[in-house]
N, C-alpha and C positions, 0 to 999 in steps of 0.2 A: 504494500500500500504506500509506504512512503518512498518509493524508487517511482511509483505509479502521481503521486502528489507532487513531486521536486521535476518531472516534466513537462507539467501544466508551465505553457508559454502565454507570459504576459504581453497581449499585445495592446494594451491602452497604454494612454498617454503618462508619461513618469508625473506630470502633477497631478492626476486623477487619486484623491484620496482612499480609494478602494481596490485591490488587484483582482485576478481572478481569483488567486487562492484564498481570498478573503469570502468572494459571491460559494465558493466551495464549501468552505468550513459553515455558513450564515445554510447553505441547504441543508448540511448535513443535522446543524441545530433545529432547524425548521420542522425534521423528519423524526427526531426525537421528542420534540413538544407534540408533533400531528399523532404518536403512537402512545403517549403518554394519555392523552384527550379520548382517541378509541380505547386502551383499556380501564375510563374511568368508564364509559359509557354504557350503556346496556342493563338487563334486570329488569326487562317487561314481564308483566304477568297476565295470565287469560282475561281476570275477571278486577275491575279496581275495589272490590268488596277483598279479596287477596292480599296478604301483605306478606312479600317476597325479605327473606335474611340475607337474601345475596348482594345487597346494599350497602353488606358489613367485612364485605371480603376482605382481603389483606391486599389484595389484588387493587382495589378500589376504592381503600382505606391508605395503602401503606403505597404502595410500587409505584402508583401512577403519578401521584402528586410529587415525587420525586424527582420521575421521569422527568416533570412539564417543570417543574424549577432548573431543572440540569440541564436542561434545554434552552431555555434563557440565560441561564449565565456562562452556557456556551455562545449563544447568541451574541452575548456583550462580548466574551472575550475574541468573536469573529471579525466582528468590526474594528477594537481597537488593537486587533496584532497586525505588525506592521512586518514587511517582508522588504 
């Protein structure tokens, strides 16, 4: 991966405050917040008279909100690394 990362060729312009391995790292954060959001999501039940425990996962409690924080402060650290 990083032999694959170190040949991404920058072709904008050297005052452009963004390169591409920056729009790179900012997708790769983007896709960690989007997966973190699907595994909060979900827990329909047939009937709304029903009340569903899977609401209480660890999954949905614990993993996800994690994800979508780790996700953002990759986010930040996408933009402000400078190459």
């Amino acid at each position: 991966m990083k032999k694959w990362f170190n040949k991404i060729e920058d072709k904008n312009d050297k005052a452009m405050p963004l390169t591409m391995r920056n729009y790179v790292l900012m997708l790769i954060g983007a896709v960690v917040v989007v997966l973190g959001f699907v595994l909060m999501a979900g827990g329909t039940v047939a009937t709304p008279e029903e009340f569903s425990y899977d609401i209480f996962s660890w999954r949905r409690i614990t993993l996800a909100p994690i994800l979508v924080i780790a996700g953002f402060a990759f986010e930040i650290y996408a933009i402000l690394k400078r190459f």
